[in-house]
TORPA-4810 file (N, C-alpha, C, O; in nm, 3 decimals):
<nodes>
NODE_1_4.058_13.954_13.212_4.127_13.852_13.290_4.123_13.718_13.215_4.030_13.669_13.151_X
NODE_2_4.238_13.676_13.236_4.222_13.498_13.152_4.157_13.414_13.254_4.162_13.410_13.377_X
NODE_3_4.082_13.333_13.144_4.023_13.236_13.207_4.122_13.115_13.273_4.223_13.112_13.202_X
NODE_4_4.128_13.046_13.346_4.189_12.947_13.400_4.126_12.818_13.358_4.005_12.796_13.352_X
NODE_5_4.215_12.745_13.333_4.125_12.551_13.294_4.239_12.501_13.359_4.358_12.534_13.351_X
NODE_6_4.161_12.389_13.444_4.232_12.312_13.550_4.205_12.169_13.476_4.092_12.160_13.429_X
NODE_7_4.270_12.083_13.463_4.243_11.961_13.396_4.300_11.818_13.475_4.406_11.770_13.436_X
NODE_8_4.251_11.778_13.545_4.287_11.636_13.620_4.279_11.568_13.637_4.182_11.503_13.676_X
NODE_9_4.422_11.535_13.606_4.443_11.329_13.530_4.438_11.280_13.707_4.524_11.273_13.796_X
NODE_10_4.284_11.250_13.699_4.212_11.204_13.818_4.299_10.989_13.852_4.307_10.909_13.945_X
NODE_11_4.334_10.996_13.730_4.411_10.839_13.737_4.529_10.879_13.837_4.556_10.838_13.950_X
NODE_12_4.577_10.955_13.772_4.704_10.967_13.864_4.770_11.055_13.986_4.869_11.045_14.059_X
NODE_13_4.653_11.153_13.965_4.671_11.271_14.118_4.525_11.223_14.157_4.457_11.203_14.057_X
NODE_14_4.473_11.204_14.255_4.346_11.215_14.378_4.350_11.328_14.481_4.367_11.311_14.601_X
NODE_15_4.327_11.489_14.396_4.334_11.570_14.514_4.255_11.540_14.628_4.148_11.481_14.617_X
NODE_16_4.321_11.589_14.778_4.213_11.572_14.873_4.066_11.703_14.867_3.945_11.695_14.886_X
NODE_17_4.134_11.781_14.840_4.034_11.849_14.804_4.040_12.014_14.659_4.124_12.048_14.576_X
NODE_18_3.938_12.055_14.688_3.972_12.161_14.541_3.962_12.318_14.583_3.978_12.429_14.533_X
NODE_19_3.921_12.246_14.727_3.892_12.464_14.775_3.957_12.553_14.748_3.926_12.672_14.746_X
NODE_20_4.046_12.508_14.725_4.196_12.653_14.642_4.089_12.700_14.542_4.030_12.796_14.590_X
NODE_21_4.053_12.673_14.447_4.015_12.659_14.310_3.864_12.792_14.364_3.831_12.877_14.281_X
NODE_22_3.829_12.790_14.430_3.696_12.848_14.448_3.733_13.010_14.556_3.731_13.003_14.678_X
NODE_23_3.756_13.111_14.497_3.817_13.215_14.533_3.825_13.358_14.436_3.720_13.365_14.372_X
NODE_24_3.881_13.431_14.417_3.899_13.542_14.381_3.909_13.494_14.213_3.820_13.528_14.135_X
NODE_25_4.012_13.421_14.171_4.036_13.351_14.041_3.962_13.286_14.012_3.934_13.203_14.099_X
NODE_26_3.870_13.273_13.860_3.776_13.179_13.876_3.816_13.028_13.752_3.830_13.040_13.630_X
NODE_27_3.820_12.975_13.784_3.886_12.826_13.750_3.781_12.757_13.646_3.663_12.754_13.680_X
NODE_28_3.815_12.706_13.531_3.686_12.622_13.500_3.793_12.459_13.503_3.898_12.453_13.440_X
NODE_29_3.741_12.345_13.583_3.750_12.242_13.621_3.714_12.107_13.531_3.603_12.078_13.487_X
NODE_30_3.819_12.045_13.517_3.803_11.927_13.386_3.858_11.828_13.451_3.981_11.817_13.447_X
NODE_31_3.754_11.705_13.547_3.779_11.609_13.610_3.780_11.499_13.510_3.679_11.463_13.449_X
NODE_32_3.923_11.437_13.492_3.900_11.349_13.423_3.954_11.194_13.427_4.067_11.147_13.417_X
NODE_33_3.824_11.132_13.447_3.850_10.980_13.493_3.837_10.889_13.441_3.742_10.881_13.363_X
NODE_34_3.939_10.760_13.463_3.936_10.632_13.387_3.847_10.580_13.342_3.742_10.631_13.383_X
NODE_35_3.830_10.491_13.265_3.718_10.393_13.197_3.747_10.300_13.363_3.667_10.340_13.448_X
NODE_36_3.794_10.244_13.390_3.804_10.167_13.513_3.785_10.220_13.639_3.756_10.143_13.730_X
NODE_37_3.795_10.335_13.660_3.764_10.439_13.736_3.605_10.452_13.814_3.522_10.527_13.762_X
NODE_38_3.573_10.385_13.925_3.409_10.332_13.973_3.329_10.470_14.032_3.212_10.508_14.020_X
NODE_39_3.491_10.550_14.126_3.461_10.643_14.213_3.564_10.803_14.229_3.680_10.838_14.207_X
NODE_40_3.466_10.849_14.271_3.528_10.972_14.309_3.541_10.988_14.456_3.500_10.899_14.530_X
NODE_41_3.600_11.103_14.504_3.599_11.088_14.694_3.505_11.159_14.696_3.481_11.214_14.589_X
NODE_42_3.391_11.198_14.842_3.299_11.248_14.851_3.331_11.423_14.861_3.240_11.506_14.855_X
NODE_43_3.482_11.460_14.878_3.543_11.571_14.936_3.542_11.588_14.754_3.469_11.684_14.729_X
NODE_44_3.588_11.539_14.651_3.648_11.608_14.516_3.465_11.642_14.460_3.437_11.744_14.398_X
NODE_45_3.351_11.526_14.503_3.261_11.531_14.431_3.186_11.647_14.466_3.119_11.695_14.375_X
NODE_46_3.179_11.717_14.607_3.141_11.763_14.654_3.170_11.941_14.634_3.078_12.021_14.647_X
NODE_47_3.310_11.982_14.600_3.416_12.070_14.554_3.330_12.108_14.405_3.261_12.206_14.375_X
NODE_48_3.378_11.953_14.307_3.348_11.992_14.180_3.134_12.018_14.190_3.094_12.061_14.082_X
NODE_49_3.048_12.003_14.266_2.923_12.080_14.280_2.940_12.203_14.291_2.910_12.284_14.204_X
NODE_50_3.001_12.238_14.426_3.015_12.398_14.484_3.019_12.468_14.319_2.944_12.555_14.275_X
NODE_51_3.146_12.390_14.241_3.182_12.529_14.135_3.061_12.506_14.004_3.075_12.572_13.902_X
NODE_52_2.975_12.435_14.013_2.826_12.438_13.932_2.905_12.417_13.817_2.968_12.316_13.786_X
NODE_53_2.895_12.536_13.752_2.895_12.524_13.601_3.006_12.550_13.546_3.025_12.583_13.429_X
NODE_54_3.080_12.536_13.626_3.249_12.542_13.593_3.347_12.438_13.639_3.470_12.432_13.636_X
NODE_55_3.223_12.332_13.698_3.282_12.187_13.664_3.272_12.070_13.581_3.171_12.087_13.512_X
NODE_56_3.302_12.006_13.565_3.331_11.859_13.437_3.330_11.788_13.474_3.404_11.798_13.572_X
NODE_57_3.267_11.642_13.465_3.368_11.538_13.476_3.377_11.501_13.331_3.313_11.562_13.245_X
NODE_58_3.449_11.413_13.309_3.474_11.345_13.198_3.543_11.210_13.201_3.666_11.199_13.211_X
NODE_59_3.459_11.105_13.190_3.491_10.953_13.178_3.565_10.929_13.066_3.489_10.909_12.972_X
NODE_60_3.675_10.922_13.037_3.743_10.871_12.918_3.687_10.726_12.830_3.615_10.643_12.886_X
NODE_61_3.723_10.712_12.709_3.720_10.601_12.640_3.788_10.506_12.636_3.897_10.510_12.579_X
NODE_62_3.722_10.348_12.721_3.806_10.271_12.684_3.957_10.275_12.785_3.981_10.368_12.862_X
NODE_63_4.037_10.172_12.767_4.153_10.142_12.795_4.292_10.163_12.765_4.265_10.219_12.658_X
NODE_64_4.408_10.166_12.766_4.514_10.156_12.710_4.596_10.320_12.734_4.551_10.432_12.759_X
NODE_65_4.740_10.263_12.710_4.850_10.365_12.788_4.835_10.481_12.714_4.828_10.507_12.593_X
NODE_66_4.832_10.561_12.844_4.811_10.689_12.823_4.676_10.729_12.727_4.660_10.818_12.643_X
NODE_67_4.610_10.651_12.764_4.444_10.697_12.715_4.392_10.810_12.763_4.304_10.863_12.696_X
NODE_68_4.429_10.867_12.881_4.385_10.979_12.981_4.438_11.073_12.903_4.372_11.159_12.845_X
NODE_69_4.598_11.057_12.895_4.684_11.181_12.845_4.628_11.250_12.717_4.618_11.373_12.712_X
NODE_70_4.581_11.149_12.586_4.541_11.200_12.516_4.398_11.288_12.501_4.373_11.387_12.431_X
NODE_71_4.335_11.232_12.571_4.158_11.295_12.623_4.219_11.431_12.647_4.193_11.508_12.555_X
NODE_72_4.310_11.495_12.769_4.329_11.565_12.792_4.414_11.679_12.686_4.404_11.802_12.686_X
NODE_73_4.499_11.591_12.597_4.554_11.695_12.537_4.463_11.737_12.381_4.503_11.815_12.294_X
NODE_74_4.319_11.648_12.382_4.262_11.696_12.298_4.145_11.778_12.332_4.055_11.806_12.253_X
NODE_75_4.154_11.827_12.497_4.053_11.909_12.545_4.112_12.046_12.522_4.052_12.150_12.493_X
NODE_76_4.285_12.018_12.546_4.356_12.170_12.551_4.342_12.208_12.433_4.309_12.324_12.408_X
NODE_77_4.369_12.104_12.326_4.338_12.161_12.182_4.220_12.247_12.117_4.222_12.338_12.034_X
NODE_78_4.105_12.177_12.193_3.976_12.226_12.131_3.946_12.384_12.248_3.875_12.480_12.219_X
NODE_79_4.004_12.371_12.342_3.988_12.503_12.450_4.049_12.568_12.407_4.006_12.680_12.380_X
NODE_80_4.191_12.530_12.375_4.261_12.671_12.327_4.232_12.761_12.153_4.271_12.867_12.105_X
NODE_81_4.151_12.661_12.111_4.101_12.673_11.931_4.000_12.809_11.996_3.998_12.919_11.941_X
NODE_82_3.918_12.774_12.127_3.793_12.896_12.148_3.877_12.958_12.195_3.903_13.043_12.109_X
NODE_83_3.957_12.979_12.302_3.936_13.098_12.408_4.176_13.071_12.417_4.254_13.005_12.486_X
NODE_84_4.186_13.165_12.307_4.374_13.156_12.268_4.439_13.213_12.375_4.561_13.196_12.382_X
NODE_85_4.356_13.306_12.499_4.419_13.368_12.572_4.420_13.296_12.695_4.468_13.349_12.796_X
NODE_86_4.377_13.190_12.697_4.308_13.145_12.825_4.459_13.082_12.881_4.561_13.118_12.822_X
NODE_87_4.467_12.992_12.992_4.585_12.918_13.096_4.528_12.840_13.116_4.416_12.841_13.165_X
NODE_88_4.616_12.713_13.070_4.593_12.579_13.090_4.693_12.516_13.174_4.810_12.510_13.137_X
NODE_89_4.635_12.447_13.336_4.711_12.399_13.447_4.667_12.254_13.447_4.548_12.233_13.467_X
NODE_90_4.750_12.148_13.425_4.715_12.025_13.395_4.747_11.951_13.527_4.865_11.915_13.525_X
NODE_91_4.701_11.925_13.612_4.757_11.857_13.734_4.760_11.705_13.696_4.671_11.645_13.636_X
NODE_92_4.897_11.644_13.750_4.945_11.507_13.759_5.057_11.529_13.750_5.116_11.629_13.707_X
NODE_93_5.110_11.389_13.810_5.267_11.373_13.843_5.350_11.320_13.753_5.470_11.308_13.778_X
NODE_94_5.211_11.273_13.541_5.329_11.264_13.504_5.448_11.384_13.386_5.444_11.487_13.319_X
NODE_95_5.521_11.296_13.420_5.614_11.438_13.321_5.630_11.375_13.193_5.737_11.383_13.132_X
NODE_96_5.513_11.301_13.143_5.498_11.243_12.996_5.418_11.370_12.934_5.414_11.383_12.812_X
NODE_97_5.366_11.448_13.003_5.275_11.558_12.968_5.395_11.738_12.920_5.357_11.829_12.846_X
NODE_98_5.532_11.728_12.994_5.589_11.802_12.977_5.620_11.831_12.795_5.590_11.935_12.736_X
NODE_99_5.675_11.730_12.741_5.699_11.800_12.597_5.535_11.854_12.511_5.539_11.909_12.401_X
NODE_100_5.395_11.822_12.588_5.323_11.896_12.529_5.321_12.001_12.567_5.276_12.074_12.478_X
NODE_101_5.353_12.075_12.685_5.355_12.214_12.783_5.430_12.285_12.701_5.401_12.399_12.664_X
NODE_102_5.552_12.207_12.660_5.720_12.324_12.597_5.664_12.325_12.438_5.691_12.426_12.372_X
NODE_103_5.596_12.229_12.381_5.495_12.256_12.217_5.397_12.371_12.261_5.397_12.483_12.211_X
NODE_104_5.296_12.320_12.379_5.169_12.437_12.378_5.247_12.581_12.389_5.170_12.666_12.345_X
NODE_105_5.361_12.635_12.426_5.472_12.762_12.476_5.478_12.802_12.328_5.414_12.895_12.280_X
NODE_106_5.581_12.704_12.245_5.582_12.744_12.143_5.527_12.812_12.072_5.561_12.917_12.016_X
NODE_107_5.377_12.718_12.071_5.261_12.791_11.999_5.200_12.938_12.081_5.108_12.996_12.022_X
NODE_108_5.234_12.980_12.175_5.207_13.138_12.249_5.033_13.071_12.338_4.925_13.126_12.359_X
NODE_109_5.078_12.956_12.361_4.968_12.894_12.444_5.011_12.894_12.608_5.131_12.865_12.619_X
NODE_110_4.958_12.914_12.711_4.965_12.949_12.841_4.952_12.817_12.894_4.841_12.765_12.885_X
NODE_111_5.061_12.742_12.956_5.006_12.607_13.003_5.186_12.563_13.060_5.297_12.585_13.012_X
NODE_112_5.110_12.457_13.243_5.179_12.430_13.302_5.150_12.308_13.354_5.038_12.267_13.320_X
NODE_113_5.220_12.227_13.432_5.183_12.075_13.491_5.216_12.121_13.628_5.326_12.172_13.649_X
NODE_114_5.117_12.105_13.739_5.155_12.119_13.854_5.131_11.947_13.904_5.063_11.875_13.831_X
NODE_115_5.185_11.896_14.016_5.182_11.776_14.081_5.028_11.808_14.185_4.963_11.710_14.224_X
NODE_116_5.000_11.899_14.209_4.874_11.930_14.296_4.803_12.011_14.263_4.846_12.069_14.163_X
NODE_117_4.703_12.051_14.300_4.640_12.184_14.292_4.699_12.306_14.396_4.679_12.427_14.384_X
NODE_118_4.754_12.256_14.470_4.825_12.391_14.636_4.923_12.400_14.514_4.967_12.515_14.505_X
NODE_119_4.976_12.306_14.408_5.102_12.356_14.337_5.095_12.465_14.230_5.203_12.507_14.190_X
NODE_120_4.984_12.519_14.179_4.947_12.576_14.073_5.007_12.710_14.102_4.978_12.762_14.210_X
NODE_121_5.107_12.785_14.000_5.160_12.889_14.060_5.091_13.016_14.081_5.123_13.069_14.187_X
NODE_122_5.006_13.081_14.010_4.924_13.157_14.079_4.869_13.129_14.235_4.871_13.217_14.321_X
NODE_123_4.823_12.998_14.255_4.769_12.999_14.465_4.894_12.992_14.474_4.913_13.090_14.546_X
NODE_124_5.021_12.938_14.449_5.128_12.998_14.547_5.160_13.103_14.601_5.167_13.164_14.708_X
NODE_125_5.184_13.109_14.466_5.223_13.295_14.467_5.115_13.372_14.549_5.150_13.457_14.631_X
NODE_126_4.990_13.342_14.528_4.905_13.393_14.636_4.903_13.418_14.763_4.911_13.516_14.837_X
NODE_127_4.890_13.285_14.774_4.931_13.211_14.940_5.092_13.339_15.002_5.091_13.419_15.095_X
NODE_128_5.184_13.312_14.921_5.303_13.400_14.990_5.269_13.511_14.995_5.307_13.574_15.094_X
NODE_129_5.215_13.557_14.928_5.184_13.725_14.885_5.086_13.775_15.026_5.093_13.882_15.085_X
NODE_130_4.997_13.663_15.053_4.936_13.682_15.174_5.018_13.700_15.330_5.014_13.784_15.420_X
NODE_131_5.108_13.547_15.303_5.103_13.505_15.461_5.250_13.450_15.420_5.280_13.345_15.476_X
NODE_132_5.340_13.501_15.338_5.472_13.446_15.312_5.570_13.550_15.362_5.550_13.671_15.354_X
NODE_133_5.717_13.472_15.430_5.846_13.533_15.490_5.872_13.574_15.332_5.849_13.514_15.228_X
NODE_134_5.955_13.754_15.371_5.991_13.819_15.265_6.091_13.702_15.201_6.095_13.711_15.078_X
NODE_135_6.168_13.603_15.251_6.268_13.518_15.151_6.199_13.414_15.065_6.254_13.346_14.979_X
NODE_136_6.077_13.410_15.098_5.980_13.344_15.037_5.910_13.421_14.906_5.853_13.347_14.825_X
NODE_137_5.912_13.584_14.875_5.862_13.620_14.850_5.955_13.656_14.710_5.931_13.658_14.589_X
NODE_138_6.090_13.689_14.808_6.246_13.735_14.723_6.245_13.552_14.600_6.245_13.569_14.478_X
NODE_139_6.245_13.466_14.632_6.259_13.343_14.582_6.165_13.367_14.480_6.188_13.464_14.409_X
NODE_140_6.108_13.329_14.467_5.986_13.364_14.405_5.994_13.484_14.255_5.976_13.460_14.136_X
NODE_141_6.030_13.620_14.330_6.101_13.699_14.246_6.197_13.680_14.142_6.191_13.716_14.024_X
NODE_142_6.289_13.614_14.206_6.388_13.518_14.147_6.413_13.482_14.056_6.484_13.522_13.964_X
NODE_143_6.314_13.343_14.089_6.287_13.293_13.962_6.200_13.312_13.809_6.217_13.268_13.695_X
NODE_144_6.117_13.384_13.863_6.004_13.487_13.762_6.126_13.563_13.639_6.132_13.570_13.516_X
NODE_145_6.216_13.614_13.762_6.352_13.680_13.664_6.424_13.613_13.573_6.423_13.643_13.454_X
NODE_146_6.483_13.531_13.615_6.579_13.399_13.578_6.453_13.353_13.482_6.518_13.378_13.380_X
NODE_147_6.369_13.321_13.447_6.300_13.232_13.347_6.262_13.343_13.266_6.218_13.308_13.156_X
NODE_148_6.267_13.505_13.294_6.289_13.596_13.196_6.395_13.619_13.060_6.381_13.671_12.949_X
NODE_149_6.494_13.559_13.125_6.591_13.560_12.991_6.644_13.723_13.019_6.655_13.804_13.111_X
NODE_150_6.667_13.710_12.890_6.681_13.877_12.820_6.532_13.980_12.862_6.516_14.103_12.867_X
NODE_151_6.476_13.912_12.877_6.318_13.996_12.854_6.283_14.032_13.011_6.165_14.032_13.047_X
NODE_152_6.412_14.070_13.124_6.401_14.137_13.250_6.380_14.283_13.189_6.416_14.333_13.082_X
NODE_153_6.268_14.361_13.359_6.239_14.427_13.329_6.368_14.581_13.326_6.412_14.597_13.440_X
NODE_154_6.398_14.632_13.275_6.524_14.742_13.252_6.524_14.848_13.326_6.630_14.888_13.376_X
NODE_155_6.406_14.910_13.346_6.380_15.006_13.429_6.325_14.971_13.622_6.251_14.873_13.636_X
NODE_156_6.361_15.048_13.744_6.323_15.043_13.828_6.155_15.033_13.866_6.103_14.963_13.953_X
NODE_157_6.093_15.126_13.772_5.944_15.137_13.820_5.899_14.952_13.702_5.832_14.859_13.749_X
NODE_158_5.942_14.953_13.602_5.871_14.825_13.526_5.913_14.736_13.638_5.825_14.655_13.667_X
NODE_159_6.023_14.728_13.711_6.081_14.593_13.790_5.926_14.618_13.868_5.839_14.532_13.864_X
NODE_160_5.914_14.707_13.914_5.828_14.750_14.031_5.685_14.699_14.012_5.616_14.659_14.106_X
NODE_161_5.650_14.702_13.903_5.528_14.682_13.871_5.498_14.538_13.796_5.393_14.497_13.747_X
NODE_162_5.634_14.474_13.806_5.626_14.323_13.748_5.634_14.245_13.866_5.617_14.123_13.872_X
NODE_163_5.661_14.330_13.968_5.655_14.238_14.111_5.483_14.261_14.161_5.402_14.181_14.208_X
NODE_164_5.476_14.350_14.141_5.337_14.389_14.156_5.261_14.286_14.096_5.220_14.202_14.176_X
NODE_165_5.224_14.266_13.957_5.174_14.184_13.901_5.186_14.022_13.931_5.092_13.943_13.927_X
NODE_166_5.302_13.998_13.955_5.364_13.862_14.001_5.292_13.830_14.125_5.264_13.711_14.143_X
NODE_167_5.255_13.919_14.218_5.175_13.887_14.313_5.077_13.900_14.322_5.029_13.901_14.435_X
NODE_168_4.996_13.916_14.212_4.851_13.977_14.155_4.772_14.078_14.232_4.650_14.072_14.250_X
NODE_169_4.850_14.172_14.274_4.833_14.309_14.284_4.762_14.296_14.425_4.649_14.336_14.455_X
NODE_170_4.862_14.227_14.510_4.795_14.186_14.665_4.907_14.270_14.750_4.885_14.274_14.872_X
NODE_171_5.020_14.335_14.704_5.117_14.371_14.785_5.111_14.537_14.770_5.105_14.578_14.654_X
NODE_172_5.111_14.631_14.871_5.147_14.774_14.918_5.266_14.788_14.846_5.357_14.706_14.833_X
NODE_173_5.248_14.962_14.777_5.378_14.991_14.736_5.511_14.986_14.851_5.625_14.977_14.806_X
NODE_174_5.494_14.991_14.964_5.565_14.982_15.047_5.645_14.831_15.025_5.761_14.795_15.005_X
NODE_175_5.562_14.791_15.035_5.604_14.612_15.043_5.699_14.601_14.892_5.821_14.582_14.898_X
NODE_176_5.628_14.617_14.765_5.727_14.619_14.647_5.840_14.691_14.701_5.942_14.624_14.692_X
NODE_177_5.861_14.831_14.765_5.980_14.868_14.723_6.110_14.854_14.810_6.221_14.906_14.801_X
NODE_178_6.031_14.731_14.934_6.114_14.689_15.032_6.153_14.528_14.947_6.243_14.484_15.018_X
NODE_179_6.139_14.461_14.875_6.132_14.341_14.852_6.252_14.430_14.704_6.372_14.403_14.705_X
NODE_180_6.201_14.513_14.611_6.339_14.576_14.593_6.454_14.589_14.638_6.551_14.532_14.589_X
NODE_181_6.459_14.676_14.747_6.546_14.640_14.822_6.629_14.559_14.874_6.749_14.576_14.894_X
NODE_182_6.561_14.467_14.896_6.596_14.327_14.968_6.661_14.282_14.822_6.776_14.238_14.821_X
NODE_183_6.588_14.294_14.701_6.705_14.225_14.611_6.858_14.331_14.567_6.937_14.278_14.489_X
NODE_184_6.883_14.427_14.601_6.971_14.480_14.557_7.077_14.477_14.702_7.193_14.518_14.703_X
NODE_185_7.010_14.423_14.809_7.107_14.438_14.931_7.154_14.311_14.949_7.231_14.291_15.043_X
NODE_186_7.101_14.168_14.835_7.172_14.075_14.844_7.269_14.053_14.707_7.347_13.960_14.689_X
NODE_187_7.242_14.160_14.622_7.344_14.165_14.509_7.300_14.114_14.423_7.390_14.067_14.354_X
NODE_188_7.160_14.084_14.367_7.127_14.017_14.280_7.092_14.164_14.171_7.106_14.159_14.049_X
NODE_189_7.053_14.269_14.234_7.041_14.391_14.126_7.135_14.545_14.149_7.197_14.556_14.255_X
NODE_190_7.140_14.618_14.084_7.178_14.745_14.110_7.157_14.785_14.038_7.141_14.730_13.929_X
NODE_191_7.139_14.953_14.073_7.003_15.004_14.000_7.101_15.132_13.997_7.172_15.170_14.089_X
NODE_192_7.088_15.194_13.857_7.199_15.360_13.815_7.090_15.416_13.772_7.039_15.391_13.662_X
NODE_193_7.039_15.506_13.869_6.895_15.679_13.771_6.821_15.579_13.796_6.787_15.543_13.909_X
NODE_194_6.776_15.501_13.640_6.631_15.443_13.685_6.666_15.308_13.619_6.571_15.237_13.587_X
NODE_195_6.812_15.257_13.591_6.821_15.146_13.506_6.844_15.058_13.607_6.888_15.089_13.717_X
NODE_196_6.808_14.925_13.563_6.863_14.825_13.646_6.935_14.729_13.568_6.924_14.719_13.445_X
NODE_197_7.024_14.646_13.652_7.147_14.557_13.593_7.129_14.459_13.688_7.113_14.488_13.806_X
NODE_198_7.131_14.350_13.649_7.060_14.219_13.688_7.231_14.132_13.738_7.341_14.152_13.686_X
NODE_199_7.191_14.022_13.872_7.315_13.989_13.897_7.287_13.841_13.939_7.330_13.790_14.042_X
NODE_200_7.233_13.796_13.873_7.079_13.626_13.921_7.234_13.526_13.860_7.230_13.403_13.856_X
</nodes>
């Protein structure tokens, strides 16, 4: 299983809290706060204890723009140098961090910017997979496809088992092969023997 690194530009997101993070997936946590920065909330300080030794803080150096951004993108550097397989989820709202996400891709590095921690797409995807309306679930599908490119799955059972995976293996074959369904009865697939032909 890949490890998860959560990294948060604590300047600019203040989760209310981190309990997502402490669950089935295990998260290692990189709180990271201003040189001007006095306090934490008693709810984040309290979160980053629970996870012991798979939390951080980290006080940055000093002042000046985008001082945070760089701390952080020289943590992903030195994390991803140890552990190449790992997923890096950078929470903050800014999108000055995006052209390092579409460089870290390039390089076959695993890494996303969510605005929250409830935003991180694995607990989404979770969260629906649990307690989500099948159009919630079909959406979702969707887009997993559509950001596939060319590289959708061709066969009925691979579709089958990439939905499977997409929901990290929380859904009944029943449930995959109704959520199948549901995409070929709104025309987005059709399926000849065992091929499928994509209609996104």
């Amino acid at each position: 299983m890949k490890n998860n690194y959560v990294l948060i530009d604590y300047e600019n997101v203040q989760p209310k809290s981190l309990a997502a993070l402490r669950g089935e997936h295990v998260f290692k946590v990189y709180l990271f706060v201003g040189a001007s920065q006095a306090k934490v909330t008693f709810e984040v300080a309290e979160a980053m204890q629970a996870l012991g030794e798979h939390a951080r803080y980290i006080k940055i150096s000093g002042n000046g723009p985008n001082a945070l951004d760089f701390h952080i993108a020289y943590y992903i550097g030195q994390l991803a140098a140890q552990d190449p397989n790992a997923f890096f989820h950078i929470i903050s709202k800014d999108s000055g961090f995006d052209p390092l996400i579409k460089h870290l891709k390039a390089q076959k590095v695993f890494a996303c910017r969510s605005k929250d921690i409830g935003d991180i797409p694995m607990l989404k995807v979770g969260h629906v997979a649990k307690a989500g309306k099948v159009e919630d679930k079909l959406a979702l599908i969707l887009a997993n496809l559509r950001q596939r490119g060319a590289a959708k799955p061709r066969s009925i059972k691979t579709l089958a088992s990439t939905i499977g995976a997409l929901f990290a293996k929380q859904l009944t074959e029943d449930e995959i092969s109704a959520l199948v369904e549901g995409l070929k009865d709104a025309g987005h697939i059709s399926v000849v023997g065992a091929k499928v032909t994509y209609y996104l």
